[in-house]
NUKEZA-314183 format. One record per residue (C-alpha): residue in one letter; chain; x, y, z. Coordinates in Angstrom, 1 decimal, m for minus. Example, Ala and Ser with C-alpha at 12.3 -4.5 7.8 and 13.67 -1.06 7.14 Angstrom:
2
<A A <12.3 m4.5 7.8>>
<S A <13.7 m1.1 7.1>>
end
This chain:
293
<X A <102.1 151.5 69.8>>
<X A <103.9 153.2 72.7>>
<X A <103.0 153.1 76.2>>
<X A <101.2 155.4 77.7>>
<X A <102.3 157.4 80.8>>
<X A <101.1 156.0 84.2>>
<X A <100.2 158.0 87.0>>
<X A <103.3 156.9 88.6>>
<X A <106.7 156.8 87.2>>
<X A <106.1 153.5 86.3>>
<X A <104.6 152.8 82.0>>
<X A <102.3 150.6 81.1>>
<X A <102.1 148.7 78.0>>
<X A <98.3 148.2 76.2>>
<X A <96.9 145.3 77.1>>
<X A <99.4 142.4 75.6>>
<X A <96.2 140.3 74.4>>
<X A <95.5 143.3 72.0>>
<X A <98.7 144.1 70.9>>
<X A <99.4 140.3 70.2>>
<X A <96.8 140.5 67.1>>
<X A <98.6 142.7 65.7>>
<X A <101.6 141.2 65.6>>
<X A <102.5 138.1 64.0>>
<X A <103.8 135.0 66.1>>
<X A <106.9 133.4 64.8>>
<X A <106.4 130.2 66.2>>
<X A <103.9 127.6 68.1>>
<X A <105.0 126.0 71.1>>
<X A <102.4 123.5 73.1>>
<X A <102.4 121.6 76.2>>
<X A <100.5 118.1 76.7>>
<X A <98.8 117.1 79.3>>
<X A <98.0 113.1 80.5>>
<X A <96.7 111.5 83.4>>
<X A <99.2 108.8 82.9>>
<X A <99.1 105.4 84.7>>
<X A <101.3 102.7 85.8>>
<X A <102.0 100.9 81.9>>
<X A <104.4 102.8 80.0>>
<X A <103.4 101.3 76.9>>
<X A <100.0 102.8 77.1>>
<X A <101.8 105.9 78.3>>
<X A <103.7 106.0 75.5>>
<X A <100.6 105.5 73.1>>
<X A <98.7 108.4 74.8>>
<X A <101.4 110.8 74.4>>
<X A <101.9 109.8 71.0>>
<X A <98.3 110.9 70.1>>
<X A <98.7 113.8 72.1>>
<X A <101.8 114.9 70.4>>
<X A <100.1 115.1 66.9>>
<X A <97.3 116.7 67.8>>
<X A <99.8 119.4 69.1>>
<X A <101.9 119.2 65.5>>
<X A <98.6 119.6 63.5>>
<X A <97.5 122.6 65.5>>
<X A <101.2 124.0 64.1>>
<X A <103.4 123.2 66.9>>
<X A <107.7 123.2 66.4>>
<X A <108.2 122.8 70.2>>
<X A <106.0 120.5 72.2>>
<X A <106.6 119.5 75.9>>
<X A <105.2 116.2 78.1>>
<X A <104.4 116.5 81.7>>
<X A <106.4 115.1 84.7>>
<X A <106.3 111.7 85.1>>
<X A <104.8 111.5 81.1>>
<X A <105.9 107.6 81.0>>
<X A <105.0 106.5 84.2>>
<X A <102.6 106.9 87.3>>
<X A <103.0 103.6 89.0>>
<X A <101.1 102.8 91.9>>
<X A <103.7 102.9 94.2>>
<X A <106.8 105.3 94.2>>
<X A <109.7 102.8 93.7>>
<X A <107.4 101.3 89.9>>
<X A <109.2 104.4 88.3>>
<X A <112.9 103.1 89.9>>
<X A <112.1 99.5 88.5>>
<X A <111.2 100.5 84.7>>
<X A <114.6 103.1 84.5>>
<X A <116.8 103.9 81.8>>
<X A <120.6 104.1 81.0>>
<X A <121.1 107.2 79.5>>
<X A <120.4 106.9 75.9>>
<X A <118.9 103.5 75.9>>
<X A <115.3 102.6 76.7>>
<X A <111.6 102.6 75.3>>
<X A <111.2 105.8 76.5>>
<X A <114.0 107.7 75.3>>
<X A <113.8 105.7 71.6>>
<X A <110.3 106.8 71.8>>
<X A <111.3 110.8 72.0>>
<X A <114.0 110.7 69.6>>
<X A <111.6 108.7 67.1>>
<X A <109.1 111.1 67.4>>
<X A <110.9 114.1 67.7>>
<X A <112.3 112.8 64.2>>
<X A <109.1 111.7 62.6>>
<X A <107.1 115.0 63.4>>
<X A <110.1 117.6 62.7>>
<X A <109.8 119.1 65.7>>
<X A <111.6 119.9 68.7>>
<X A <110.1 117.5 72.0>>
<X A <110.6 117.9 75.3>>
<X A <110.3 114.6 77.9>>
<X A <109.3 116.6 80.9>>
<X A <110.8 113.9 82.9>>
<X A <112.1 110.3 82.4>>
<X A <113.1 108.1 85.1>>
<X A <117.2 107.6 84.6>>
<X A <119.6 105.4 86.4>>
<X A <120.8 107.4 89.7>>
<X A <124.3 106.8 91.3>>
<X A <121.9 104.3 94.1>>
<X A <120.1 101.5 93.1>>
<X A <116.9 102.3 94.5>>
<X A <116.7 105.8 93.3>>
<X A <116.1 107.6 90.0>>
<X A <117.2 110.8 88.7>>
<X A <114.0 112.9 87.4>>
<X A <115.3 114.4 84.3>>
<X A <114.0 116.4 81.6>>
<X A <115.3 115.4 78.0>>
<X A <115.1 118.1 75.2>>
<X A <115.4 116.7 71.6>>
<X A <115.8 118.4 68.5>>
<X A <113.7 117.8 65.1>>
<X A <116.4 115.2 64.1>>
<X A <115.6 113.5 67.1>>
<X A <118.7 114.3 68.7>>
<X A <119.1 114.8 72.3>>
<X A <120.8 118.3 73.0>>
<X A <120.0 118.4 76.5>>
<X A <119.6 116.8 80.3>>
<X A <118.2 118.3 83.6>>
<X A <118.0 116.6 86.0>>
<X A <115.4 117.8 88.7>>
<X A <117.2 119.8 91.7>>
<X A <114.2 120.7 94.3>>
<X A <113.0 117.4 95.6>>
<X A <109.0 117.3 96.8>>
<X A <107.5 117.2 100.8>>
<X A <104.7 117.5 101.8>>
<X A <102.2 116.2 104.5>>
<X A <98.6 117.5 105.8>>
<X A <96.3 114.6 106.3>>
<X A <95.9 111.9 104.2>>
<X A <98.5 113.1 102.0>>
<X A <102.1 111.9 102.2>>
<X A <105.2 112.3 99.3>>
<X A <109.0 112.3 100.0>>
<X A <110.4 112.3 96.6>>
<X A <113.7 112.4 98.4>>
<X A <113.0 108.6 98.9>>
<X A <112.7 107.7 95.0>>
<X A <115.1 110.2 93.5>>
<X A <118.5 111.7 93.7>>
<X A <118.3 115.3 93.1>>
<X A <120.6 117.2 90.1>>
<X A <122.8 120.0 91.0>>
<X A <123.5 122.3 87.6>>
<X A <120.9 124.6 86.3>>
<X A <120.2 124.1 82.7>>
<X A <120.0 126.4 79.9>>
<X A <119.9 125.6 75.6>>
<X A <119.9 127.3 72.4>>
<X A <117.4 126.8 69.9>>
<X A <115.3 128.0 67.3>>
<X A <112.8 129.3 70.1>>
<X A <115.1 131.1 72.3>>
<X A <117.3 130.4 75.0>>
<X A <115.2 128.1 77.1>>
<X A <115.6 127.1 80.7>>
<X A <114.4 123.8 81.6>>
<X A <112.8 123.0 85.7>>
<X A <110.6 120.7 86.6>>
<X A <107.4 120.8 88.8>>
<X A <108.7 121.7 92.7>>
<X A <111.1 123.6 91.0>>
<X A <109.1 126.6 90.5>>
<X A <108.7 127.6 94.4>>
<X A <112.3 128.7 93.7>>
<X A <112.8 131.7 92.2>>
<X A <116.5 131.8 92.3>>
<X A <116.8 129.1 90.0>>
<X A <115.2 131.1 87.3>>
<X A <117.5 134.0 88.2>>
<X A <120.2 131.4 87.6>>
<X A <119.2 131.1 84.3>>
<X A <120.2 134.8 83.6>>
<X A <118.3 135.8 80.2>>
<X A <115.9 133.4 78.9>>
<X A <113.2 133.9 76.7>>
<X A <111.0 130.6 77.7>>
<X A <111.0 128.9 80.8>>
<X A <109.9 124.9 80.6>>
<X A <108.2 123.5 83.6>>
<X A <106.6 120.4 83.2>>
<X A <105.0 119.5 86.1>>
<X A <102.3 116.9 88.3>>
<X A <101.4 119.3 90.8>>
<X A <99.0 117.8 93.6>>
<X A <95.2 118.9 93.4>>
<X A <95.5 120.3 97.1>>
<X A <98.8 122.1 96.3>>
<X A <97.8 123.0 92.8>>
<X A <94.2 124.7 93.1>>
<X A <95.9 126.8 96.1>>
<X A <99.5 127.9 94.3>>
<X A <99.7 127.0 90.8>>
<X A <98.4 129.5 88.6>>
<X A <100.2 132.3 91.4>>
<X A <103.5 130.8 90.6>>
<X A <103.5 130.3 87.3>>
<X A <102.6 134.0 86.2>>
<X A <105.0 135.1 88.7>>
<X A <108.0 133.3 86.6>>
<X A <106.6 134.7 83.7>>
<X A <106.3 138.5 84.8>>
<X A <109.6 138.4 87.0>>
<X A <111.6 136.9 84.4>>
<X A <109.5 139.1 81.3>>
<X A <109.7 135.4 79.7>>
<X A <107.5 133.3 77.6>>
<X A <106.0 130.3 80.4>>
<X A <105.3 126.8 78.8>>
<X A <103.7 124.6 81.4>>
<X A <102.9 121.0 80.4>>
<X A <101.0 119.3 83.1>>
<X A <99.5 115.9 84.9>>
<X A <95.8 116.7 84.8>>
<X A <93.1 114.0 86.2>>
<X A <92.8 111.0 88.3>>
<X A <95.2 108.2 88.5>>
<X A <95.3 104.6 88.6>>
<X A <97.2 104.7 91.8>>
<X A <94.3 106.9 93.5>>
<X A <96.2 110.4 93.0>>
<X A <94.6 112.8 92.1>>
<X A <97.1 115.7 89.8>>
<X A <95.5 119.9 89.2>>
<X A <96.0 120.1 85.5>>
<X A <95.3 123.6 84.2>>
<X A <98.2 123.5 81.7>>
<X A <99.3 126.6 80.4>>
<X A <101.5 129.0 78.4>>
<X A <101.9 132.3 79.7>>
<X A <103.4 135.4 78.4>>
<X A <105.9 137.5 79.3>>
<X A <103.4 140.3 81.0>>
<X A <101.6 137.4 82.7>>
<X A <98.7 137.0 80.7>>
<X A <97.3 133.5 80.1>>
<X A <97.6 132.7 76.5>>
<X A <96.1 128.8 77.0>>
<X A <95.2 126.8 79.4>>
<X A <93.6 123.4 79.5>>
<X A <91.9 122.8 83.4>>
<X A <91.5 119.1 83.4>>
<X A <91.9 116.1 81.1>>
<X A <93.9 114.9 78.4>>
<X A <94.8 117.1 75.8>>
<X A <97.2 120.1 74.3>>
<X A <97.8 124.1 75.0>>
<X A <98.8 125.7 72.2>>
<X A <99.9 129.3 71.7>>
<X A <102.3 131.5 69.3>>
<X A <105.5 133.2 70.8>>
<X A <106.6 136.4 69.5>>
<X A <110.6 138.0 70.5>>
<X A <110.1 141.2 69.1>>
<X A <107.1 141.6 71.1>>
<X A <109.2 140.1 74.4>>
<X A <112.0 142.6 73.6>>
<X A <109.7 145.8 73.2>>
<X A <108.4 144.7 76.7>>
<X A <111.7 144.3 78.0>>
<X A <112.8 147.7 76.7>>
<X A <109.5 149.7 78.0>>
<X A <110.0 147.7 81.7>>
<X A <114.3 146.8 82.1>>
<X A <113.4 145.4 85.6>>
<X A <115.9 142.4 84.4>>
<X A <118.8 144.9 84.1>>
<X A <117.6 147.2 87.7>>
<X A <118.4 144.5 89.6>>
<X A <120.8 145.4 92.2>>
<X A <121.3 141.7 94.3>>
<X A <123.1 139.4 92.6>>
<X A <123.8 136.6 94.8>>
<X A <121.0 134.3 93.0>>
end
């Protein structure tokens, strides 16, 4: 169907939700969401479950939230249960059931060994369905923020990353963030052309309810790209209390599935024919005239 003239100079698509049933998805992504404690064996577990609810639902990509292995009650439990890169429970348990399930998994964040001892790096580990890892981010914006009762300084726990991340796959090119992250919009410029952006996240109830939702469809719409975002949903051991609302939005905004609160899966079918036709109708990625992000 072809848009329809505006009353500006500016043309509008049909509303995507309709236009999506008519058009077949090529693939199902799916984001998790935990309210993961301080044993990352039970961690583990929980995801586990999670994941397959995802793969029977038809999944090929599937993403954990931040922090998926470990909410400790105190920020330096994450430093004391880190991994070498490629070594560790947590990673074995990606690459196994990445493997096992045939399907692409993303580790929205695992606690790695930092160049300080008393410091992580917060990075986001993308394996394939052979259970290969094909990529690393390590998380760049590091979290602050205090208004009352509520204090965090990731800076304190975790040395930041420095190079924007990008991959290939059978999805799309997809460009990998993490939570804080997506308050910065030039990082997603920095991407160039992507066709889903991955933020896995534990966004803070006060911080959440106030700017989540806003952001995310604003990454989605300003990029025109696919948004899959896996997220800490609940209350925790440690007495923190994560916003949830997981989601997967599309590349005109719209909400394709959510989850508010609790543990469970969003699941939703991606279509790049679709993405293309609404790049072509609106080329805002090729009218931009600053190019210093």
């Amino acid at each position: 169907m072809s848009p329809q003239p505006a009353s500006s100079s500016e043309r509008v698509l049909p509303h995507p939700e309709q236009k999506m049933k008519t058009q077949a998805a090529t693939a199902r992504i799916a984001g998790v969401q935990m309210a993961s404690g301080p044993n990352v064996a039970a961690n583990l577990n929980e995801a586990g479950r999670l994941i397959g609810m995802a793969v029977e639902r038809g999944a090929r990509l599937v993403a954990l939230p931040e922090y998926f292995a470990i909410m400790g009650m105190k920020d330096q439990d994450k430093v004391k249960v880190r991994e070498e890169e490629g070594r560790g429970p947590i990673q074995q348990f990606l690459a196994g059931t990445a493997r096992e399930h045939g399907i692409w998994l993303v580790g929205g964040s695992v606690p790695l060994v930092s160049g300080s001892p008393n410091k992580v790096r917060n990075s986001c580990l993308v394996y394939d369905d052979q259970g290969k890892r094909v990529a690393r981010y390590d998380k760049i914006h590091l979290f602050g923020f205090e208004m009352g009762q509520e204090h965090y300084s990731e800076e304190r726990t975790i040395e930041p990353g420095r190079e924007v991340k990008v991959i290939d796959s059978p999805f799309g090119r997809i460009g990998l963030s993490i939570c804080y992250d997506l308050r910065f919009p030039e990082l997603y410029r920095a991407m160039q052309d992507v066709d889903i952006i991955l933020i896995p996240s534990a966004f803070t109830e006060t911080t959440g309810k106030a700017h989540w939702e806003a952001l995310i469809r604003a990454r989605a719409i300003e990029n025109l790209a696919y948004v899959l975002a896996p997220a800490q949903g609940g209350y925790h051991v440690n007495g923190r209390e994560t916003h949830g609302d997981s989601m997967i939005v599309d590349p005109w905004g719209v909400v394709l599935d959510r989850l508010p609160r609790g543990s469970g899966v969003v699941v939703a079918g991606i279509n790049p024919d679709y993405m293309k036709r609404l790049r072509q109708s609106l080329p805002a990625l090729t009218h931009r005239t600053i190019h210093r992000c």
